[in-house]
PDBQT receptor file of N, H, CA, C and O in Angstrom, charges set to zero:
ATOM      1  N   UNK A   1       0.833  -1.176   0.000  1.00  0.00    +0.000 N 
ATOM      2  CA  UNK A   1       0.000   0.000   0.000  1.00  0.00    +0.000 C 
ATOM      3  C   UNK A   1       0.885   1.248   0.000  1.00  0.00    +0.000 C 
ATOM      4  O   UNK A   1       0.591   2.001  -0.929  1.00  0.00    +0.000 OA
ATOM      5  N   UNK A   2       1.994   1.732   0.860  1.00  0.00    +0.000 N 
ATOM      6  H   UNK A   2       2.232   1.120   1.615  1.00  0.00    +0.000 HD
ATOM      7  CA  UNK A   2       2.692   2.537   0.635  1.00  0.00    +0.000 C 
ATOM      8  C   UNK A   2       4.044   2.453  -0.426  1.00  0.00    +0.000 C 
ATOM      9  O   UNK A   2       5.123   3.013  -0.620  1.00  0.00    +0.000 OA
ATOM     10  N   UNK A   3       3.298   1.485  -0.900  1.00  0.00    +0.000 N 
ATOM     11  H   UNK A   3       2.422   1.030  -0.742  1.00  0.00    +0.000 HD
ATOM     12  CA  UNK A   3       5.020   1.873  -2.182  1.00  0.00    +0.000 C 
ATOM     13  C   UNK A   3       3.942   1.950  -3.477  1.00  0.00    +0.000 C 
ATOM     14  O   UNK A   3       4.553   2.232  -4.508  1.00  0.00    +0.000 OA
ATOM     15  N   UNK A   4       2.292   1.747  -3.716  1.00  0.00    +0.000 N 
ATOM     16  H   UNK A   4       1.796   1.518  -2.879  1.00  0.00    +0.000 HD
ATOM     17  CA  UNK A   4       1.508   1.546  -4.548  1.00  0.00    +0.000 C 
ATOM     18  C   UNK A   4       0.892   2.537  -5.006  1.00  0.00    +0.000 C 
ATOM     19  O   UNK A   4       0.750   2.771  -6.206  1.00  0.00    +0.000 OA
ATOM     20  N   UNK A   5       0.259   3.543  -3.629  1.00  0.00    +0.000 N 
ATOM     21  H   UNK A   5       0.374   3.353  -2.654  1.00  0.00    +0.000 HD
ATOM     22  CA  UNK A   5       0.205   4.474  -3.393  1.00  0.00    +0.000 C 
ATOM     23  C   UNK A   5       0.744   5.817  -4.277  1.00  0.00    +0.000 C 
ATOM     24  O   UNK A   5       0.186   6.425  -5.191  1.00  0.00    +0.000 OA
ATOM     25  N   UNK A   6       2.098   6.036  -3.610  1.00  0.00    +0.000 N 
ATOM     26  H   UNK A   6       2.552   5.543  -2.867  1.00  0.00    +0.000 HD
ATOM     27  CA  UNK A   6       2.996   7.116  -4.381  1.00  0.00    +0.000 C 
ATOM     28  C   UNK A   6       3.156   6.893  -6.069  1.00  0.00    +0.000 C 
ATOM     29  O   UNK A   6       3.166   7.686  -7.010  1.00  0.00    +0.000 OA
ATOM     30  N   UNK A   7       3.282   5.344  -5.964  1.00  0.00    +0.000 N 
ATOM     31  H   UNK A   7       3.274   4.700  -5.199  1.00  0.00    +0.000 HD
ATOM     32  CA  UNK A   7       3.900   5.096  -7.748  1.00  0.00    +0.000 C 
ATOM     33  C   UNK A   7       2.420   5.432  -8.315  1.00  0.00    +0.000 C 
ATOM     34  O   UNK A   7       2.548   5.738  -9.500  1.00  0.00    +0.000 OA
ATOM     35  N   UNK A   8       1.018   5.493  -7.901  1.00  0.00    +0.000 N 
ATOM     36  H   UNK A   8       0.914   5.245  -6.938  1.00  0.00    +0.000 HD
ATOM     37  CA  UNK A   8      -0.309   6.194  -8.922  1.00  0.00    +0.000 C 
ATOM     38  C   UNK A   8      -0.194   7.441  -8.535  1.00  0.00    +0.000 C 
ATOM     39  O   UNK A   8      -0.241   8.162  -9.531  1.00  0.00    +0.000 OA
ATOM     40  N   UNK A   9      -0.060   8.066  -7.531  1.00  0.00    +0.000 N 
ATOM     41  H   UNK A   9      -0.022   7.480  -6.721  1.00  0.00    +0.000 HD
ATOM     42  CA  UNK A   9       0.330   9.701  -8.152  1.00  0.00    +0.000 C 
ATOM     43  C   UNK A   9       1.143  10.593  -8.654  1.00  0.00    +0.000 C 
ATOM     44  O   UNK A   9       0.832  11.735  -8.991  1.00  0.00    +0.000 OA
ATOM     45  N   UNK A  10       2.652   9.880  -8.743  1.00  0.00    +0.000 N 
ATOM     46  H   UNK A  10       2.904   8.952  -8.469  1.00  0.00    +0.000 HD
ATOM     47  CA  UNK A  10       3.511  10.011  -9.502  1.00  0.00    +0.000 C 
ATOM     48  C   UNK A  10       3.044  10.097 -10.842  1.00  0.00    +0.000 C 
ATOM     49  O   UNK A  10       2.869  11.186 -11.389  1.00  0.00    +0.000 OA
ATOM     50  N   UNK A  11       2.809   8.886 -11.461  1.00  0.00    +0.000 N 
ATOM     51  H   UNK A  11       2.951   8.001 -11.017  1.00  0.00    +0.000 HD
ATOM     52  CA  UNK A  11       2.268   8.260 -12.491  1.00  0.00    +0.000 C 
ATOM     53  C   UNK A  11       1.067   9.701 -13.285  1.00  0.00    +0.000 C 
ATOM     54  O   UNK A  11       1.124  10.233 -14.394  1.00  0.00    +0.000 OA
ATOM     55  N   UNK A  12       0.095   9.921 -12.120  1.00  0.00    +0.000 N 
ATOM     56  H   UNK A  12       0.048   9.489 -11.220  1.00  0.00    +0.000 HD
ATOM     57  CA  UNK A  12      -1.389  10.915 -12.262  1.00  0.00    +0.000 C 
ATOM     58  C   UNK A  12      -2.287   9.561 -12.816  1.00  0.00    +0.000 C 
ATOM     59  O   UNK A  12      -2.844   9.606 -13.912  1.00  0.00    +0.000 OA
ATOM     60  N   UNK A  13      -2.346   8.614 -12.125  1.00  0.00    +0.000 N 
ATOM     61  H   UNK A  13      -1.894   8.577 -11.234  1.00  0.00    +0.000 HD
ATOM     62  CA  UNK A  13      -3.273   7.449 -12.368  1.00  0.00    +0.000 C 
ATOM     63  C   UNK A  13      -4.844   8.105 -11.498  1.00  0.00    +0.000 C 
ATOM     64  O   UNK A  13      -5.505   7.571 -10.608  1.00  0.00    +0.000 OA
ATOM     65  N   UNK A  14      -4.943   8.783 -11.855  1.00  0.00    +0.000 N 
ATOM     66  H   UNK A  14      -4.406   9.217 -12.578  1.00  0.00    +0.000 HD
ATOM     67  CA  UNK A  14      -6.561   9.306 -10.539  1.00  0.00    +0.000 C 
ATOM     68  C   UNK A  14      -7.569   7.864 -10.655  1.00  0.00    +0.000 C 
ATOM     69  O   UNK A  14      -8.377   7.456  -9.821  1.00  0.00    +0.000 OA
ATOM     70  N   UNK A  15      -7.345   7.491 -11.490  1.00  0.00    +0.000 N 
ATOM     71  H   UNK A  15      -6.688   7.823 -12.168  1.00  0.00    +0.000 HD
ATOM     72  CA  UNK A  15      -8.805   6.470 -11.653  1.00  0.00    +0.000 C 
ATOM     73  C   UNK A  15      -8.451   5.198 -11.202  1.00  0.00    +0.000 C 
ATOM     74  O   UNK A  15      -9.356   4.546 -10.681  1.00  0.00    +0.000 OA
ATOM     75  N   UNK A  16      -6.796   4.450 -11.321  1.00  0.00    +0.000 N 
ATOM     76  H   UNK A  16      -6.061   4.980 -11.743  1.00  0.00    +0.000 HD
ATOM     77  CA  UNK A  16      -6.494   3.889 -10.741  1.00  0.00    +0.000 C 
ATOM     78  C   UNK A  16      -6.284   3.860  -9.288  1.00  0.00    +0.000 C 
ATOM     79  O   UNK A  16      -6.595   2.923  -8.553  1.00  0.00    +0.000 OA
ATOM     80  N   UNK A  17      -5.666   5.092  -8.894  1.00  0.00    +0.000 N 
ATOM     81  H   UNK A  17      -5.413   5.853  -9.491  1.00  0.00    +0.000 HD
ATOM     82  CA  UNK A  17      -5.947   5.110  -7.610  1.00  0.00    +0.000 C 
ATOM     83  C   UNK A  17      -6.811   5.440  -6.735  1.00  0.00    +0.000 C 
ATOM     84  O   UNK A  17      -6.589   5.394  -5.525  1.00  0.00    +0.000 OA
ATOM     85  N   UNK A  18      -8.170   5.904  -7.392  1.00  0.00    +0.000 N 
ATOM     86  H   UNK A  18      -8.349   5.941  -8.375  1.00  0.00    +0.000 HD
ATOM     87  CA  UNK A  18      -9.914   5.693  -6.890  1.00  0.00    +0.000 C 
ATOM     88  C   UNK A  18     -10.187   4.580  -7.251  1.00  0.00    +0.000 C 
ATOM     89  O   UNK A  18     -11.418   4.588  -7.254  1.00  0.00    +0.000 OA
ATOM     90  N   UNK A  19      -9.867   3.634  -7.555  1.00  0.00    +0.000 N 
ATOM     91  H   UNK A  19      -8.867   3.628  -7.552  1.00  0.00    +0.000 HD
ATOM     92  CA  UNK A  19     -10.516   1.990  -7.299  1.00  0.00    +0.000 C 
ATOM     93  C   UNK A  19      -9.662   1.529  -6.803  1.00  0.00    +0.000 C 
ATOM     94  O   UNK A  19     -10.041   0.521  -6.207  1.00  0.00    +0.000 OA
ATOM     95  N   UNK A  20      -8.240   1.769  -6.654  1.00  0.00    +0.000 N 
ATOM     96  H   UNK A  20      -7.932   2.588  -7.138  1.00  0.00    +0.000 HD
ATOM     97  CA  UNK A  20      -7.286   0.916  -5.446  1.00  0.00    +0.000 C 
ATOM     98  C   UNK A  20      -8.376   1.555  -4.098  1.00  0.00    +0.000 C 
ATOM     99  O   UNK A  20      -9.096   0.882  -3.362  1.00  0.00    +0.000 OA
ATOM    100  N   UNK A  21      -8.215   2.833  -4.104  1.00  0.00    +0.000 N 
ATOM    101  H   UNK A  21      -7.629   3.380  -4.703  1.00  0.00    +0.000 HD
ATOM    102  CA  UNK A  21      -8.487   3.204  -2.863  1.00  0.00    +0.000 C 
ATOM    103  C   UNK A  21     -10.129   2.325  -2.111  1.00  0.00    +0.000 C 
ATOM    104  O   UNK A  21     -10.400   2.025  -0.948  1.00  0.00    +0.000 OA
ATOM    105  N   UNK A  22     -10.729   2.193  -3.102  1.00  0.00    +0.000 N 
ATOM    106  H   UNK A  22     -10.510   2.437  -4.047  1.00  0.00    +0.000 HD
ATOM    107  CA  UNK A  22     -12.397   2.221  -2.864  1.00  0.00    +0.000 C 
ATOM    108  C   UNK A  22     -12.268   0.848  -2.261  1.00  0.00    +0.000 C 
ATOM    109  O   UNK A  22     -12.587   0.512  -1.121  1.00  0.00    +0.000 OA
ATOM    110  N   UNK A  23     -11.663  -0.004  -3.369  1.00  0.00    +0.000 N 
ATOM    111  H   UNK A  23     -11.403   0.269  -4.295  1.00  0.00    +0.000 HD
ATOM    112  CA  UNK A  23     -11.628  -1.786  -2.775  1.00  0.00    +0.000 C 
ATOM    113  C   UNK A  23     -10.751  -2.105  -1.352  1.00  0.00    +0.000 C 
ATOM    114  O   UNK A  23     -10.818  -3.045  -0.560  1.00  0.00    +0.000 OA
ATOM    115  N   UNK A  24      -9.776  -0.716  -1.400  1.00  0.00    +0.000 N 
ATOM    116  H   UNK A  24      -9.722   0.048  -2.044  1.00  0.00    +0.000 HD
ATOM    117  CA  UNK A  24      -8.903  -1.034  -0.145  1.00  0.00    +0.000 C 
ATOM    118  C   UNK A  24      -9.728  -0.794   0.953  1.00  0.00    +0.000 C 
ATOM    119  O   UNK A  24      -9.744  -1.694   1.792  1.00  0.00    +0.000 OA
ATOM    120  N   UNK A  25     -10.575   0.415   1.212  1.00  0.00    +0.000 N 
ATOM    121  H   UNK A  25     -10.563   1.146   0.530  1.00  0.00    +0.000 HD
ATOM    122  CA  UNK A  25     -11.962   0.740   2.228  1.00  0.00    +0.000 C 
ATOM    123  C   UNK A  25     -13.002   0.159   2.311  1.00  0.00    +0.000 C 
ATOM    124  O   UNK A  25     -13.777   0.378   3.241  1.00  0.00    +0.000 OA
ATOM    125  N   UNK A  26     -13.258  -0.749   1.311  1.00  0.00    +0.000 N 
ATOM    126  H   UNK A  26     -12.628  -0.926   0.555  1.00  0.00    +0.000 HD
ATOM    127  CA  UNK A  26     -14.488  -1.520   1.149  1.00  0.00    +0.000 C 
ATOM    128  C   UNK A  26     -13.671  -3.017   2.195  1.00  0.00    +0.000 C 
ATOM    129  O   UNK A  26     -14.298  -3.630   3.059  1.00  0.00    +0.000 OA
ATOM    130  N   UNK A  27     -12.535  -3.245   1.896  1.00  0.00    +0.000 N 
ATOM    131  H   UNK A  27     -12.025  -2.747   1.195  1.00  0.00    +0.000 HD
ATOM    132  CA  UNK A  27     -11.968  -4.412   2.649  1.00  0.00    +0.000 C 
ATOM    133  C   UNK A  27     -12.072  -4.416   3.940  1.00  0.00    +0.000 C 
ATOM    134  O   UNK A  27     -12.409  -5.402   4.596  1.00  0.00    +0.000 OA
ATOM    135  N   UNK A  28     -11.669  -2.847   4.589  1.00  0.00    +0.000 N 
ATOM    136  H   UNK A  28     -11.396  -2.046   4.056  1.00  0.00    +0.000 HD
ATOM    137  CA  UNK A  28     -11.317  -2.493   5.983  1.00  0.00    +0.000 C 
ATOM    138  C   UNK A  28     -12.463  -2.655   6.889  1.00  0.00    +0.000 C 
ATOM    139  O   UNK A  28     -12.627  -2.985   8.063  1.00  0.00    +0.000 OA
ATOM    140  N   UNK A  29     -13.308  -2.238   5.733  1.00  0.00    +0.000 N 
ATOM    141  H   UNK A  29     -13.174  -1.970   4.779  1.00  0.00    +0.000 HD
ATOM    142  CA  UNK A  29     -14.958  -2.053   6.575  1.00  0.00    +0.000 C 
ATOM    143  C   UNK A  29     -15.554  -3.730   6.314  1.00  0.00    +0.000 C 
ATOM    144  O   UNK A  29     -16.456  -3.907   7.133  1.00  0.00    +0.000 OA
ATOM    145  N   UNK A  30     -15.447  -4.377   5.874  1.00  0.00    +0.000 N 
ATOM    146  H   UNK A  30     -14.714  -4.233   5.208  1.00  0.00    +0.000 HD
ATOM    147  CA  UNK A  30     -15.967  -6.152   5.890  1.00  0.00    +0.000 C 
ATOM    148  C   UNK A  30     -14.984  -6.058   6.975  1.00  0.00    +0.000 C 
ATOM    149  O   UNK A  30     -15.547  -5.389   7.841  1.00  0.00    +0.000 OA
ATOM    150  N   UNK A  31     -14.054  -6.310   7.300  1.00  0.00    +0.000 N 
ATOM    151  H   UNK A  31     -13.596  -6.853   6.597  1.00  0.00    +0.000 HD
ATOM    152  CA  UNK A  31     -12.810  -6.787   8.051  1.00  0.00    +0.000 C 
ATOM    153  C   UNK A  31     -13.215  -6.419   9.191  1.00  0.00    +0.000 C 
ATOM    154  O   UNK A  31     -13.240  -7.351   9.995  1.00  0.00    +0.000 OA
ATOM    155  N   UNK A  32     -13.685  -5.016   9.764  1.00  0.00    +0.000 N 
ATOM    156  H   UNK A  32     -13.665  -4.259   9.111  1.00  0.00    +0.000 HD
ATOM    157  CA  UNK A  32     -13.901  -4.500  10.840  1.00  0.00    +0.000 C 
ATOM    158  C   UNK A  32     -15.356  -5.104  11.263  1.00  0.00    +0.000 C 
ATOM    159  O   UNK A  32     -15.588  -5.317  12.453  1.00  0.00    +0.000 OA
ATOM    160  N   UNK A  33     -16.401  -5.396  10.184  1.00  0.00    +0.000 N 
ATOM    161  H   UNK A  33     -16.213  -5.224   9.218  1.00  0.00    +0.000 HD
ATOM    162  CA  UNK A  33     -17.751  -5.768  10.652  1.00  0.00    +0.000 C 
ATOM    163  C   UNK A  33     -17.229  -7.472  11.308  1.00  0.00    +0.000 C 
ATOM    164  O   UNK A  33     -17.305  -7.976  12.428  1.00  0.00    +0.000 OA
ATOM    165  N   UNK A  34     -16.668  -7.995   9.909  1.00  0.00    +0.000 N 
ATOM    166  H   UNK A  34     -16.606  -7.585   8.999  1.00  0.00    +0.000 HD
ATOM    167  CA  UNK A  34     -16.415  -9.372  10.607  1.00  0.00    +0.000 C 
ATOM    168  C   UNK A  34     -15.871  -9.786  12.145  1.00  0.00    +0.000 C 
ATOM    169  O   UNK A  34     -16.070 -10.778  12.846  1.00  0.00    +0.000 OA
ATOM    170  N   UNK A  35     -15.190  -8.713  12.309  1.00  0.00    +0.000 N 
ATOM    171  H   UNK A  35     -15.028  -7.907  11.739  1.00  0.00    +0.000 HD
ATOM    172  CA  UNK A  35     -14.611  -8.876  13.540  1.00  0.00    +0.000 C 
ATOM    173  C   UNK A  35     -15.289  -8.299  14.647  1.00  0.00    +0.000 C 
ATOM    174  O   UNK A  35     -14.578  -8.404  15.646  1.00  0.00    +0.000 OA
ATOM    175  N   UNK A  36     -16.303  -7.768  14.872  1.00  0.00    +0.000 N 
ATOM    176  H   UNK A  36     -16.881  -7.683  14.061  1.00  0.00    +0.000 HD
ATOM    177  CA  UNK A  36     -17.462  -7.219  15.464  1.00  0.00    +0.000 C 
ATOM    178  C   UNK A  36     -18.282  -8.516  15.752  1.00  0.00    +0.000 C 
ATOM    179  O   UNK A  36     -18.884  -8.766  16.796  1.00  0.00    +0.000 OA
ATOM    180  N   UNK A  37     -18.182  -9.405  14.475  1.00  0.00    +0.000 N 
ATOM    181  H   UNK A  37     -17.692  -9.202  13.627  1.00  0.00    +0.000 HD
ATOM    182  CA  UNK A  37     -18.968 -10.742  14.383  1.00  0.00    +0.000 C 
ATOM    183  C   UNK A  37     -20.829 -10.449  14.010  1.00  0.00    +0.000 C 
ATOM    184  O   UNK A  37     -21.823 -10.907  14.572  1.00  0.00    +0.000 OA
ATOM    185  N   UNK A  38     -20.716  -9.663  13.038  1.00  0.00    +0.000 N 
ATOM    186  H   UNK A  38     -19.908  -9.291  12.581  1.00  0.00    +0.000 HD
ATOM    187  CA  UNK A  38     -21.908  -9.140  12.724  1.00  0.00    +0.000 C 
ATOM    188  C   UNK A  38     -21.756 -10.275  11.530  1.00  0.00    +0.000 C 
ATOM    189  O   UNK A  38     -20.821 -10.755  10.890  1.00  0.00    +0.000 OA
ATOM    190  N   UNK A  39     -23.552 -10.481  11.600  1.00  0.00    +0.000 N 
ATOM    191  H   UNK A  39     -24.311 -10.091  12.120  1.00  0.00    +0.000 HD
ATOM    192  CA  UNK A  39     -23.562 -11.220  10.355  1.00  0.00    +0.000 C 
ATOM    193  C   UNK A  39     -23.955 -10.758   9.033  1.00  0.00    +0.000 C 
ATOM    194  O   UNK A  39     -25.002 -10.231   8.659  1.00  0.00    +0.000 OA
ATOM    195  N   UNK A  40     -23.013 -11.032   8.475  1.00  0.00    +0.000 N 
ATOM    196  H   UNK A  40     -22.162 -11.460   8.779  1.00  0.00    +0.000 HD
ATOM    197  CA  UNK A  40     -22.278 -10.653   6.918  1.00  0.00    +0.000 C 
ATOM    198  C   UNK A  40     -23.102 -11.695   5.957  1.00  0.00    +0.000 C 
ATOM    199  O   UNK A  40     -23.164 -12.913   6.123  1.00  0.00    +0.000 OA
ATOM    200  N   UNK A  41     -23.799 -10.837   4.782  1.00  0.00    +0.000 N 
ATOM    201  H   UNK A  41     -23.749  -9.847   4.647  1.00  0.00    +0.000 HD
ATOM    202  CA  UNK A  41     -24.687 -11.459   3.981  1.00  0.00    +0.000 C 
ATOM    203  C   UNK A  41     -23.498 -12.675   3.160  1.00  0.00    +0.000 C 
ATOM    204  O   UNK A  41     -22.282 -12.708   3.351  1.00  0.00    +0.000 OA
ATOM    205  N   UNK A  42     -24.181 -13.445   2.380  1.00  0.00    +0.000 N 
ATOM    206  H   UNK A  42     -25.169 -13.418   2.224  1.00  0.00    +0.000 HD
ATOM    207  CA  UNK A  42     -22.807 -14.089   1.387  1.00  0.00    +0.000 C 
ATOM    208  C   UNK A  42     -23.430 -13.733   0.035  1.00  0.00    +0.000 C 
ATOM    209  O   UNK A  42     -24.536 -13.474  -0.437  1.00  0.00    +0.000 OA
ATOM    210  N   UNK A  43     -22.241 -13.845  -0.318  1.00  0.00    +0.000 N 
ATOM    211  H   UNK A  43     -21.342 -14.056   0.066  1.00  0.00    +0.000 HD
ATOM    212  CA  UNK A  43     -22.382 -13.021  -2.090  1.00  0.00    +0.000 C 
ATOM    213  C   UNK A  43     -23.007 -13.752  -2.528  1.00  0.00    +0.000 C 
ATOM    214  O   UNK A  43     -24.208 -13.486  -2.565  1.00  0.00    +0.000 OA
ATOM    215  N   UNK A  44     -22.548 -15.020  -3.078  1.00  0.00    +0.000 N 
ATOM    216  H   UNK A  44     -21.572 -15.236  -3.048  1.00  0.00    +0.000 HD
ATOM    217  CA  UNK A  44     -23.158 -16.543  -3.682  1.00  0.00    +0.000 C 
ATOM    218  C   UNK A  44     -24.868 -16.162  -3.885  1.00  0.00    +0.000 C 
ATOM    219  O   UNK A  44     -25.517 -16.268  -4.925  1.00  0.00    +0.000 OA
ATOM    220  N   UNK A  45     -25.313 -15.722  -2.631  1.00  0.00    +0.000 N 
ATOM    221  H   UNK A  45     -24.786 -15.635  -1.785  1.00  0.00    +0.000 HD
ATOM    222  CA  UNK A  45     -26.837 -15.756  -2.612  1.00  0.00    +0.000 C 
ATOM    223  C   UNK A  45     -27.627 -14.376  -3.358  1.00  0.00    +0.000 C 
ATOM    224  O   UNK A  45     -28.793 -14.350  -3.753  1.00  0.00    +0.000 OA
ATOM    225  N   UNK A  46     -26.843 -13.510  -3.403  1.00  0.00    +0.000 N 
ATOM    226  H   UNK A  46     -25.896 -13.531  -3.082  1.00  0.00    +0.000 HD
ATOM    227  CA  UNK A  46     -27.116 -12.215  -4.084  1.00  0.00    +0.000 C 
ATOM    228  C   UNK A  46     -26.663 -12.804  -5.681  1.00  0.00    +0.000 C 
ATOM    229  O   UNK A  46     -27.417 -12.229  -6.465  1.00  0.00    +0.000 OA
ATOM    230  N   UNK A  47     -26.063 -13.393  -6.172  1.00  0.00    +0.000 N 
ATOM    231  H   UNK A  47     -25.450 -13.860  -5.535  1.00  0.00    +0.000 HD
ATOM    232  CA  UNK A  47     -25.664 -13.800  -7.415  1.00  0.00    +0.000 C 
ATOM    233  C   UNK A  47     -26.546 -14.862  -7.893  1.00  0.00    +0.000 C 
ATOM    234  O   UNK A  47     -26.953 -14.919  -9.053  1.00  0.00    +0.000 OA
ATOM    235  N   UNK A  48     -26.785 -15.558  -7.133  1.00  0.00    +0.000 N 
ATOM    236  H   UNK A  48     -26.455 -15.512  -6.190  1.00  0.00    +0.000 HD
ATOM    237  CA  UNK A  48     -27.703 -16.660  -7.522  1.00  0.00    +0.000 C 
ATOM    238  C   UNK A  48     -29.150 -16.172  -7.811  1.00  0.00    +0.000 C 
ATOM    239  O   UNK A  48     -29.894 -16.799  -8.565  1.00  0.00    +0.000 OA
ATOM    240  N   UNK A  49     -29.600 -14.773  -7.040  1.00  0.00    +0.000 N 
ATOM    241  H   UNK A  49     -28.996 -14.263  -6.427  1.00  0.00    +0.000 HD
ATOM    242  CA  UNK A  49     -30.520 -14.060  -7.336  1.00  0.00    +0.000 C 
ATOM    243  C   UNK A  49     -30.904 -13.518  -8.413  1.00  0.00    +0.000 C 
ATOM    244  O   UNK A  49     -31.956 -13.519  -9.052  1.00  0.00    +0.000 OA
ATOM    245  N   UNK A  50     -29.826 -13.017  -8.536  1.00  0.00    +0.000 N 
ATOM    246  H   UNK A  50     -28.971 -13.016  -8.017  1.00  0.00    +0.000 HD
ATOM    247  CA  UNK A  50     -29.998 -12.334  -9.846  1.00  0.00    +0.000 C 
ATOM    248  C   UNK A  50     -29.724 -12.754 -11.156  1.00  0.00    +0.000 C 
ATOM    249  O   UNK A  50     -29.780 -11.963 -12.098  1.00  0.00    +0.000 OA
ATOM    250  N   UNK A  51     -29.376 -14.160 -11.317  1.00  0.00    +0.000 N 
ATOM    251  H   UNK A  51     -29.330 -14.802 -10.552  1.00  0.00    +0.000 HD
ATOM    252  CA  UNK A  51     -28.610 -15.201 -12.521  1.00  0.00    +0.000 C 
ATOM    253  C   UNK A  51     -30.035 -16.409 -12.486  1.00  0.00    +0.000 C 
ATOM    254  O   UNK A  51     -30.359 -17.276 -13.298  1.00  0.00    +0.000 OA
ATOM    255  N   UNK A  52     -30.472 -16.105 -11.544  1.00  0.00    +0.000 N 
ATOM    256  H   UNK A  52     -30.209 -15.401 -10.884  1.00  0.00    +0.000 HD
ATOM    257  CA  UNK A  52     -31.918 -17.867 -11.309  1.00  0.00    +0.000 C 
ATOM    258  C   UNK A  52     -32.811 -17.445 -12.260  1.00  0.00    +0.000 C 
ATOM    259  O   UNK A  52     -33.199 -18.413 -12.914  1.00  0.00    +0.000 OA
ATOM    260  N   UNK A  53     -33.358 -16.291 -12.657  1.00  0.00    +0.000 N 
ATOM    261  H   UNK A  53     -33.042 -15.504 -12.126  1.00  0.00    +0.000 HD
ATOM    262  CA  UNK A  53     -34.215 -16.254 -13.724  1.00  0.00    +0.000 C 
ATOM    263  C   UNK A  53     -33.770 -16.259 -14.936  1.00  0.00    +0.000 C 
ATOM    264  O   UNK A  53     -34.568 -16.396 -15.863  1.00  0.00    +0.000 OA
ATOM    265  N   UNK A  54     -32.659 -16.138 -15.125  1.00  0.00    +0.000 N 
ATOM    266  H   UNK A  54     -32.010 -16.026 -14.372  1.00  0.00    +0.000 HD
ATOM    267  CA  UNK A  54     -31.980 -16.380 -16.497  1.00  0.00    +0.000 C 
ATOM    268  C   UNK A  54     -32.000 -18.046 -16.868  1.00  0.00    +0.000 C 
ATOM    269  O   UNK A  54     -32.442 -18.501 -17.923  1.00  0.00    +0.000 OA
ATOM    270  N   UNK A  55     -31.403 -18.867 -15.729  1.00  0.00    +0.000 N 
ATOM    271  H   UNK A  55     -31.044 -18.498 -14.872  1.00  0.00    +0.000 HD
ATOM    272  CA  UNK A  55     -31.340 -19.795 -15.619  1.00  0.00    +0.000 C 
ATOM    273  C   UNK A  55     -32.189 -20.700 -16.356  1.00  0.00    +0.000 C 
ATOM    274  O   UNK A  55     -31.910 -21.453 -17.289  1.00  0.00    +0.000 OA
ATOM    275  N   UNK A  56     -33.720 -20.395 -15.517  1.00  0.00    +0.000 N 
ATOM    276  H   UNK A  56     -33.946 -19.783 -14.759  1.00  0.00    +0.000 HD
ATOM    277  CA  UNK A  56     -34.858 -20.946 -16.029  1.00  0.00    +0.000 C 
ATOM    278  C   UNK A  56     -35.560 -20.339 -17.381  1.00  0.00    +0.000 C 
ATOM    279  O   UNK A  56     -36.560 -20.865 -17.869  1.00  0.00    +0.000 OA
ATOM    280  N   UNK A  57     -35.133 -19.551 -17.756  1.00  0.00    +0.000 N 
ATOM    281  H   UNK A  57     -34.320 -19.123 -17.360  1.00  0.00    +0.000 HD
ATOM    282  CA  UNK A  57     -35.506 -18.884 -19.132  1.00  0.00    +0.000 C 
ATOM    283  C   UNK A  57     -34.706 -20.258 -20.284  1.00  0.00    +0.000 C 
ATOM    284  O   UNK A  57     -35.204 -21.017 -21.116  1.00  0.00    +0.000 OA
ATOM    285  N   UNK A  58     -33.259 -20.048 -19.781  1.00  0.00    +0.000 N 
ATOM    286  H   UNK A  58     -32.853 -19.431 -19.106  1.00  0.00    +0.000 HD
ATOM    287  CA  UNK A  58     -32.452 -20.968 -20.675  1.00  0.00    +0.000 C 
ATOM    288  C   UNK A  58     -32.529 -22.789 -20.397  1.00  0.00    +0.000 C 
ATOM    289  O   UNK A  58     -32.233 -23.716 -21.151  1.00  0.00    +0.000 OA
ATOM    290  N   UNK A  59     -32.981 -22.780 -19.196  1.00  0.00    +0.000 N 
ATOM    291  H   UNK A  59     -33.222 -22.028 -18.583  1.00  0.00    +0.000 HD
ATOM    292  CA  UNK A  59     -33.534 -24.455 -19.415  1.00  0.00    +0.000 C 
ATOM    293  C   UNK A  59     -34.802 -24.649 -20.033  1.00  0.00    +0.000 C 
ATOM    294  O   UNK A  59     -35.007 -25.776 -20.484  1.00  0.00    +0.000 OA
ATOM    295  N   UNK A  60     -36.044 -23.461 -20.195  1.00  0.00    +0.000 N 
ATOM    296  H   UNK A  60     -35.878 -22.546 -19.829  1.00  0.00    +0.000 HD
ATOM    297  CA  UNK A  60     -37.075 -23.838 -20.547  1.00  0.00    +0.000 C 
ATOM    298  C   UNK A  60     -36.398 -23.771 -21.982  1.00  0.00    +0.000 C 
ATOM    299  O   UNK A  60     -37.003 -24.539 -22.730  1.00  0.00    +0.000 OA
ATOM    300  N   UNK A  61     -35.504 -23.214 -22.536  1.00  0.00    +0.000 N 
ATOM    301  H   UNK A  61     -35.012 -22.590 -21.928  1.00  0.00    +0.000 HD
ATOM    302  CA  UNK A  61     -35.379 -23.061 -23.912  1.00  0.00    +0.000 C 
ATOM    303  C   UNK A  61     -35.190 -23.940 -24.158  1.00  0.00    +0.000 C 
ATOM    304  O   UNK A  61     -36.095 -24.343 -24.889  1.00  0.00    +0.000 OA
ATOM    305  N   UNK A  62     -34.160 -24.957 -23.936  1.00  0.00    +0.000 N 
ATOM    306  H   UNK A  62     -33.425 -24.630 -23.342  1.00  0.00    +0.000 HD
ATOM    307  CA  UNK A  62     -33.659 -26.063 -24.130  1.00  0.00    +0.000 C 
ATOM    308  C   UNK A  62     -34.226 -27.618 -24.106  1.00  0.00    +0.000 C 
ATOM    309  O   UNK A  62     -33.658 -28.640 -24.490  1.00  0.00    +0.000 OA
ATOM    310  N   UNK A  63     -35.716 -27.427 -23.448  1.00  0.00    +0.000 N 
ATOM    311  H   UNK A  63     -36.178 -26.597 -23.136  1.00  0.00    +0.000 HD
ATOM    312  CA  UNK A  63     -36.173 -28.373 -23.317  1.00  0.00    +0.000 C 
ATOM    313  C   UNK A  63     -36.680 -28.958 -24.094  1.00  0.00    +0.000 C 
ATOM    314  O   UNK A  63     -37.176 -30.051 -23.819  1.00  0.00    +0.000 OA
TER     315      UNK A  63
């Protein structure tokens, strides 16, 4: 982080280093809830949500 850091603003990467930064704060904050022991949704089930009606669109096709 500090040698990654300097080399994107050296560079003038702004966009690279607004999505290093975002995923690096998005980590800290899961990391900090987990360790609170709050319960943390799982992705799997948000994906499966939104991919299950496709699913059945493409098996009815196939049948």
């Amino acid at each position: 982080m500090f040698i990654k850091i300097p080399s994107l603003l050296k560079k003038n990467h702004k966009k690279d280093l607004w999505v290093f930064s975002s995923l690096l704060l998005l980590g800290i904050v899961l990391n900090i809830l987990e360790q609170m022991e709050l319960s943390l949704p799982n992705p799997l089930e948000g994906i499966t949500a939104i991919f299950q009606p496709y699913s059945e669109v493409i098996s009815n096709i196939f049948k």
